[in-house]
Structures are given as C-alpha cells and as structure tokens.
C-alpha positions, 0 to 999 in steps of 0.5 A: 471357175475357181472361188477368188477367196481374200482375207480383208480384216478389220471395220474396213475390210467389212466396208471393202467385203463382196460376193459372200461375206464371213464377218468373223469374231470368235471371242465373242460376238458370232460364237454367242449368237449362235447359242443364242439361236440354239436356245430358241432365238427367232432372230437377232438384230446386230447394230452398229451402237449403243444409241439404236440399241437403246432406242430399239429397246424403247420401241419394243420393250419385249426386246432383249438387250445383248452386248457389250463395250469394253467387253462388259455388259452395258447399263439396262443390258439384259445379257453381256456378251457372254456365252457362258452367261447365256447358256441356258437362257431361255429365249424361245420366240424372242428377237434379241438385239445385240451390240458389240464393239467389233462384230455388229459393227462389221455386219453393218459395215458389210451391207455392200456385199451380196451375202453376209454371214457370221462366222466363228469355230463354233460353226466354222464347217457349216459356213464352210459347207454354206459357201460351197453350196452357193458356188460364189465367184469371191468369198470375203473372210473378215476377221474382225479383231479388237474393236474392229480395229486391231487384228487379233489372233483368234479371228486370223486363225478362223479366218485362215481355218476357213480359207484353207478348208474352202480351198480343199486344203487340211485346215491346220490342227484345232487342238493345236490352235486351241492350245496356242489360243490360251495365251493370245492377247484375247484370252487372257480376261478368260483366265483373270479371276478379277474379269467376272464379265469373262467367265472362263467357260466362255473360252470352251464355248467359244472354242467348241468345234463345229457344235453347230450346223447351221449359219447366221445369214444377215438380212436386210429388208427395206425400213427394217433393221438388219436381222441375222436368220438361221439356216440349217447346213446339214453335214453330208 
C-alpha cells in the first residue's frame, strides 16, 4: 500500500490536513522549537493568539512567554521568535508557551488530523524517519508561509525536501537550497541590520541540517491545552 503524500499549504491546508500531519515553518517557528527542546524544554504549549497566551501567562506565571507578531517580540514576551536569541537559554523543566503569526496557528488548526508534528530542516530526517516508522495511509506536509496566508519559499522547498525523501527519491541538493534561500523574501530581515529582532544568526540555525533527531508531536489531552512533546527518532 503506497503513502498518498499531498502538500495542502497555508491556515488552510492545516484545517484540510489528515493521517499525519508535518505543520512546516522554517523561519522561525518550528526551528526554534526544537532548540527550545534541546535546551531543556519539558514541553511547549502552541496557541493560536496573543489573548490565550496572555491568559496562560496569568494562571502560571512560572510560564515562559515565546513569540511573536510581525516577527517581533511581544509586550511582557520573555523571548522573541528567535533562535539565536534563545540559544543558550536555559529552560530546563520549563513549559513554555509559544505564539506565532503562521506555525502555532497551523498546529491548532490541524486538530483534524490523527497525528500532528512540526517540522522544519533543522529535523527534517527525523520527521522523515518518523513517518516511515508509523506507515500511515496519507501524509499531510503543510508549508505554512507568512502569516499562514502567503506561501513562501523556505516552507515549500522543506515541504518538498520532505516529500521526496518520504517517496525514496534523492531530495534536492541542501547546500543549493541554502544558497538560494539567502535571497528569498523570508531572509531579507536576517540580512538588515536595522531588523534587531532577526539577528542573522538566526538564518544558520534555522538552516542547520538535521542537527536534530528527535520530532516535535502535538498532544491533545481533553480540558488541557495543546503541547508539543519530544520524541526521540534515532538514524539507523
């Protein structure tokens, strides 16, 4: 039986996403979560906007506010959506609550499918192998652009990066996409020295190849809200 793999991008094709679903942002979303993870992360909790962020906040205050709008970091936000900037923070036991203008929001509008999972380079063969490993009937790669409502380079080509590996194909060239990345719409606030809130490291760490083998699986428990878990996906 052959994995029926379609690419549905955008807020809606999260809401149209089924079987396992890869809610894809690479800049910068689902690349800082899992440096986030490696950092000592427990979990993270993704939500769909400023309020239930805010309100989190309020009911746990021992809660770390992560995120953005517009790309910038938000009022009383302890860490923008930066991975640079949280590089060597220590989050150790720490639930972080995270708030961004495209990839939070597609998680939550994935609730339909039967499994959902982040994705982005900086684990792309691990959700890769993760898929393989669970043999569903339909894979669901959502690259979630600007905003979850334009589509964007950088979200198409892990998209596409990942379809072809999942159909056993030689995935195109990284270094080539790398390259071609550096001009793409996406990047140009990694490269403007006015854009303190997207420092240029920013665009290394997000384009870092599979520094990580573990993937970032959203959990939905009843009366709780989403968290995203990490699950370890060993190379063989």
């Amino acid at each position: 039986l052959r994995m029926k793999i379609q690419i549905l991008p955008l807020l809606d094709g999260a809401r149209k996403a089924e079987g396992i679903a890869v809610i894809i942002d690479v800049f910068r979303a689902f690349s800082v979560a899992p440096y986030a993870f490696e950092n000592g992360a427990r979990r993270i909790i993704p939500v769909m906007d400023t309020d239930t962020a805010y309100a989190l906040k309020k009911s746990h205050p021992e809660y770390l506010l992560i995120g953005e709008r517009g790309g910038r970091k938000l009022p009383g936000f302890d860490f923008g959506n930066s991975p640079a900037e949280i590089e060597h923070a220590d989050f150790r036991g720490k639930t972080l609550i995270h708030a961004t203008s495209a990839g939070t929001r597609g998680l939550v509008h994935a609730a339909g499918a039967e499994t959902v999972v982040t994705g982005s380079f900086v684990n792309a063969d691990a959700v890769v192998r993760y898929i393989q490993s669970r043999t569903p009937e339909v894979v669901t790669l959502v690259p979630m652009g600007s905003g979850g409502t334009a589509r964007s380079e950088e979200d198409d080509l892990c998209a596409e990066y990942m379809k072809s590996a999942l159909q056993g194909e030689t995935p195109r060239d990284f270094m080539a996409i790398r390259k071609g990345l550096k001009s793409c719409t996406a990047a140009q606030k990694f490269f403007d020295p006015s854009a303190k809130w997207a420092p240029k490291r920013d665009f290394d760490l997000c384009l870092h190849l599979n520094r990580f083998d573990f993937v970032l699986c959203a959990r939905q428990v009843p009366d709780r809200p989403m968290a995203l878990t990490r699950v370890e996906v060993p190379r063989t």
